[in-house]
C-alpha positions in Angstrom: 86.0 111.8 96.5 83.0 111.5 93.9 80.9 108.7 93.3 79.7 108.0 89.7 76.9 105.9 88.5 76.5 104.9 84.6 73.7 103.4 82.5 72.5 103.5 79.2 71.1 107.2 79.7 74.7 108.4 80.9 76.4 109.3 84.0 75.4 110.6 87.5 77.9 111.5 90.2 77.4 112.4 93.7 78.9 115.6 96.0 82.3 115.8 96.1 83.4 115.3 99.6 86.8 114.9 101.2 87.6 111.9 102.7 89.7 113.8 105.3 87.4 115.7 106.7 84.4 113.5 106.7 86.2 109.6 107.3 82.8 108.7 107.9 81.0 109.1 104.5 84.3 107.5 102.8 83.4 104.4 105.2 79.9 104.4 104.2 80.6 104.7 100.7 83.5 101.7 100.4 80.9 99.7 103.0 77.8 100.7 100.3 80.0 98.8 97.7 81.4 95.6 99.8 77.4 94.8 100.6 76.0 94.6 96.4 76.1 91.5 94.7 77.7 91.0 91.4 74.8 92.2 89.5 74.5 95.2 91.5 77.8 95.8 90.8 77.6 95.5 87.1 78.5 91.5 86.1 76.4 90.1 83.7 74.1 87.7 85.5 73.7 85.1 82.6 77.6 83.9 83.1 77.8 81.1 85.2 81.1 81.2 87.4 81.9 77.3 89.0 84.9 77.5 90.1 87.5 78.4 87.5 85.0 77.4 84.4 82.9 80.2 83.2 79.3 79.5 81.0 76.5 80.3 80.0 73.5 78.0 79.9 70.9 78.2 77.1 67.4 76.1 76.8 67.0 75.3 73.2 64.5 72.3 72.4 63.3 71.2 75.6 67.4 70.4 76.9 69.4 72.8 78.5 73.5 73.4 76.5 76.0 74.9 78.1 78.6 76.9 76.8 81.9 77.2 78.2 83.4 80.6 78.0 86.9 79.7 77.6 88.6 82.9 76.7 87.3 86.6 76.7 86.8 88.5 73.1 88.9 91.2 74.1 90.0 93.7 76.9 89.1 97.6 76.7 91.7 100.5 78.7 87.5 101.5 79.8 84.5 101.7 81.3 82.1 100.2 79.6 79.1 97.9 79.1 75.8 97.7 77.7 75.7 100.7 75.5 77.3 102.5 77.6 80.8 103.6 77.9 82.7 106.1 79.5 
């Protein structure tokens, strides 16, 4: 197993290690990702989720508008996200 971290600079991975022979890294690494937050993970902090309704909420003029995200744009077969993509 390899780890991989992207951003807008590129890509980092980790060792390569076998989850065979070392069971405890593999649980370290799946427990690393079950404890980050949605931003941590990647989600773009500005979309509101309540429960199946999705927004974003913009101050404009002293009154807050919210816009509902009914539908996404499109769906990429990727990895990618702010400038980056892999």
């Amino acid at each position: 197993m390899r780890l991989w971290e992207f951003d807008r600079v590129g890509g980092i991975a980790s060792e390569r290690f076998d989850i065979n022979e070392d069971g405890l890294q593999f649980v370290s690494a799946v427990l690393g990702f079950m404890w980050l937050n949605e931003e941590q993970l990647g989600f773009d902090p500005t979309i509101i989720t309540a429960g199946d309704k999705r927004y974003i909420e913009i101050k404009q003029d002293n009154h807050i508008e919210r816009l509902i995200i009914d539908k996404g744009i499109s769906c990429i077969p990727c990895v990618a996200g702010r400038a980056t993509t892999c």
